[in-house]
N, C-alpha and C positions, 0 to 999 in steps of 0.2 A: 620622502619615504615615510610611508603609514605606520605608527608602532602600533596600532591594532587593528584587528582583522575588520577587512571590507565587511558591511552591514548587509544583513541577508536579503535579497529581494523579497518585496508582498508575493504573498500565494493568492495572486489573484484567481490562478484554476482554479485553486479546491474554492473560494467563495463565488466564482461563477457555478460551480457544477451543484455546489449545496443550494444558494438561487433558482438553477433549474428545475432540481426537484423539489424542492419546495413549492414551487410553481406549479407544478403537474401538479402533483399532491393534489393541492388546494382548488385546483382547475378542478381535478375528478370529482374532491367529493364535494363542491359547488353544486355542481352540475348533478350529480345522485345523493344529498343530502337526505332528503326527504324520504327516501327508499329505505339505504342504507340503514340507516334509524330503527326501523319496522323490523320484527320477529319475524323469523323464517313462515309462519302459519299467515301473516297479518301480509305480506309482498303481492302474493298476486290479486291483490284488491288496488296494491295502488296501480296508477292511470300508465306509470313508466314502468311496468314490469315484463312487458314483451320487449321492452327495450334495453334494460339496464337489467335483465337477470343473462348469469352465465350460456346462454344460448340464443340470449337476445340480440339482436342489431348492434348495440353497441357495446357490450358485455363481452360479445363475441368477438368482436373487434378491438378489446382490451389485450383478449387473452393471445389472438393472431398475432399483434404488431408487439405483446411483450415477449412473446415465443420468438420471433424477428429477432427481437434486440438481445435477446441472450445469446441465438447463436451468433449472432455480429460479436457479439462480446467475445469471440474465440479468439475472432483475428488476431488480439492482442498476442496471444501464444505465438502466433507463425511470426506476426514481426519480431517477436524477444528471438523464435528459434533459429532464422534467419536472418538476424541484424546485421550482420556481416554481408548481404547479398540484396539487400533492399537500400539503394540512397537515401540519404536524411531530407531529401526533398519531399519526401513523402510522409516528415514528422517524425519527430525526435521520437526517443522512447518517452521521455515526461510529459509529450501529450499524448502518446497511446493509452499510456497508464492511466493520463486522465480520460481521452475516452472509452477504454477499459471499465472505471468505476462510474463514469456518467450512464452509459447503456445499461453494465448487467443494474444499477440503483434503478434506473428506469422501466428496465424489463421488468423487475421486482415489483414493482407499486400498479404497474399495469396489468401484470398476472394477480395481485392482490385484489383490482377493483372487478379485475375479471371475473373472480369465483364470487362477489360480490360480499365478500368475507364470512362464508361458509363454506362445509367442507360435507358433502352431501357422498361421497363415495369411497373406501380405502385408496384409489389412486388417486385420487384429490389429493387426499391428508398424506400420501406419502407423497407426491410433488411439491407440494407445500412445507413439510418441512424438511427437502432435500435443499427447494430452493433457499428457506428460512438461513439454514446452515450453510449453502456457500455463499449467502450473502453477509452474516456474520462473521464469519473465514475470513471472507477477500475483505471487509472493515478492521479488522483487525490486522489482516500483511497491510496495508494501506497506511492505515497508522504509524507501524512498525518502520513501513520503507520508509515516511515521510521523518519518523522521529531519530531514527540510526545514524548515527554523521556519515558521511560519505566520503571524507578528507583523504584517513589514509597518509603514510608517510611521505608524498610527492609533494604536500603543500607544507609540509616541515620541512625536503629538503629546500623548496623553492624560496621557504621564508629565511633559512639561513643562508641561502646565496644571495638573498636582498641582504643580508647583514654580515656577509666575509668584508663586505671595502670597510667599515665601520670598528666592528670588533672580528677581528681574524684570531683570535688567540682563543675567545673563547667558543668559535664556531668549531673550532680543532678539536676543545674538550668536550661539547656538546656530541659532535659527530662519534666518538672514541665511546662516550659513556650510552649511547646506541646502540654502537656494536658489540656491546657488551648485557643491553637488556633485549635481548630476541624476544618478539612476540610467538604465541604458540598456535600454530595453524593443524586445522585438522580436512581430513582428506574429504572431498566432496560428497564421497555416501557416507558419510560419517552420521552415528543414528543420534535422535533425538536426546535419547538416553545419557551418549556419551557427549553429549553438549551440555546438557544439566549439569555434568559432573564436571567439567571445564571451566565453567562461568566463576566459581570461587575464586581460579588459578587466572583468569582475564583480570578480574578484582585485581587482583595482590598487583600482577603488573601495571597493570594502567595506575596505581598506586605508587608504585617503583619507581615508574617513568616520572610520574608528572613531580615526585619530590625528590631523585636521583638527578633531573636536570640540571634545578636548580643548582646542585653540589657541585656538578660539574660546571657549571658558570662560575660559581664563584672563587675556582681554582683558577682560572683567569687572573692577571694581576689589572689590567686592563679594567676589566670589568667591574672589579673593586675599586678602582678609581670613580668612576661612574656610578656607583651606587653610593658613594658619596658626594659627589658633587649634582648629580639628578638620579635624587633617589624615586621620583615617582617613572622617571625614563623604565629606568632600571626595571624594577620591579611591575612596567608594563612588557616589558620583553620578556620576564621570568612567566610571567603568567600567561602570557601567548604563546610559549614556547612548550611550557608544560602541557595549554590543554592539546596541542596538537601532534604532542608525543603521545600520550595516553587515547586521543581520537583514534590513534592508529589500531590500539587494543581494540577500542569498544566497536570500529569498524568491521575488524577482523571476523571481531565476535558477533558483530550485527548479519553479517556476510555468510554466516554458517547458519542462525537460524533463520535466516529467508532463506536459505536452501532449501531444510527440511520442513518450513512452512511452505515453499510453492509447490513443494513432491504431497504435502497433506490436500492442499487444496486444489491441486491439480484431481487427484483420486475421487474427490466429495464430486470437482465438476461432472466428472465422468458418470457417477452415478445419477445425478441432475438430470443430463442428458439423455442417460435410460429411463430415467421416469418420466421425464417430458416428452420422450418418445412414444412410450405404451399409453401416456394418457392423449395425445393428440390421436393415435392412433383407436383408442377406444373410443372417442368422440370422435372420428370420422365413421369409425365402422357402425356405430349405433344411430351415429345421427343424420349422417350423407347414403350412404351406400344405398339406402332405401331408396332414393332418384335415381339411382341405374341399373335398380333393378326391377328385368321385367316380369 
């Protein structure tokens, strides 16, 4: 039996998906260095500018296949809203999520090399920095999901049923002094505001818990014995046990502000999507429509 917790798997996603784009990246501006470089006055002298400016052959083909991958980027939403009704044969949520952030990062750098990094029109500049902003949004819930513990009190109760055949006296006092520190849950539309004002009161408990454990263990007669005779035993169980009383807080409280962070960035997407709409559509209608009509 492990007295401490299983070591976390590598994130090998997140360093494939940073790899990838990195990769693009580097591929684009390879490939349009020389341009890119040049003042907007100095471009159509050089030799690739019917090519690599925003209406060019491959500019234009930036902005097409990044336009592609942000609305791909949606899907993500219907799998999380219908996770119940789609099989996990189709991918867990932690690869949606990862290719959630690999697409809309990808969409991002291909609408960037698309406008050839200028912004020649007000729907540009306002698609640009719609995009700008869900793309720094969804990095930051990103972070957020990745950094929050996800534990939760099933892998405290799971680790004191690996330790009732062991110490049974003090899994009784442990359990008792639990039910006596309730974490505080707040209702799913529960606004941003009144989460701010919460987070002191997650403090103090996760506080509670992780040094209130303790006390209750060592009410134990048992476990007093054990902390004399292996004190490093000991005092790895207190310390496991604490932080996964207190995970339970900071989950809690992790779990309410991805709420009202995916109700934020759910809103910004949607404005995205209106901008990227009237500006496809102004670029079709100024730049296409002229071929069909007679």
């Amino acid at each position: 039996m492990s007295t401490s917790p299983a070591q976390k798997p590598r994130r090998l996603g997140s360093w494939i998906t940073i790899s990838l784009l990195c990769l693009l990246a580097a591929a684009l501006q390879w490939r349009g260095y020389s341009f890119y470089r040049l003042t907007i006055a100095e471009r159509p002298l050089h030799p690739d500018y019917s090519t690599l400016n925003p209406a060019g052959f491959l500019g234009h083909g930036y902005g097409i296949f990044g336009t592609a991958l942000i609305f791909t980027n949606l899907l993500y939403l219907v799998r999380r809203r219908f996770a119940k009704y789609i099989p996990d044969r189709l991918g867990s949520m932690k690869a949606w999520l990862n290719g959630h952030a690999l697409t809309g990062l990808a969409g991002a750098i291909l609408v960037a090399f698309h406008s050839a990094f200028q912004l020649r029109t007000p729907i540009a500049a306002v698609t640009s920095a719609s995009l700008a902003i869900v793309v720094g949004t969804g990095l930051v819930g990103f972070y957020l999901h990745e950094l929050l513990p996800k534990a939760g009190l099933k892998r405290l109760r799971n680790r004191l049923a690996e330790l009732q055949p062991l110490l049974p006296g003090m899994v009784v006092q442990v359990e008792g002094f639990l039910q006596q520190a309730p974490v505080t849950t707040l209702a799913h539309d529960a606004s941003f505001a009144r989460i701010l004002v919460t987070i002191p009161r997650w403090a103090f408990e996760a506080r509670r818990r992780r040094y209130g454990l303790k006390a209750a263990a060592h009410a134990d007669k048992v476990f007093r014995v054990l902390r004399r005779t292996e004190p490093a035993l000991a005092k790895a169980f207190l310390a496991e046990l604490g932080e996964l009383a207190a995970k339970e807080v900071d989950a809690n409280a992790g779990a309410a502000m991805m709420r009202t962070w995916r109700s934020l960035h759910r809103f910004l997407a949607i404005l995205l999507l209106v901008s990227v709409s009237v500006h496809v559509y102004v670029a079709w209608y100024y730049g296409f429509c002229w071929i069909f009509d007679r």
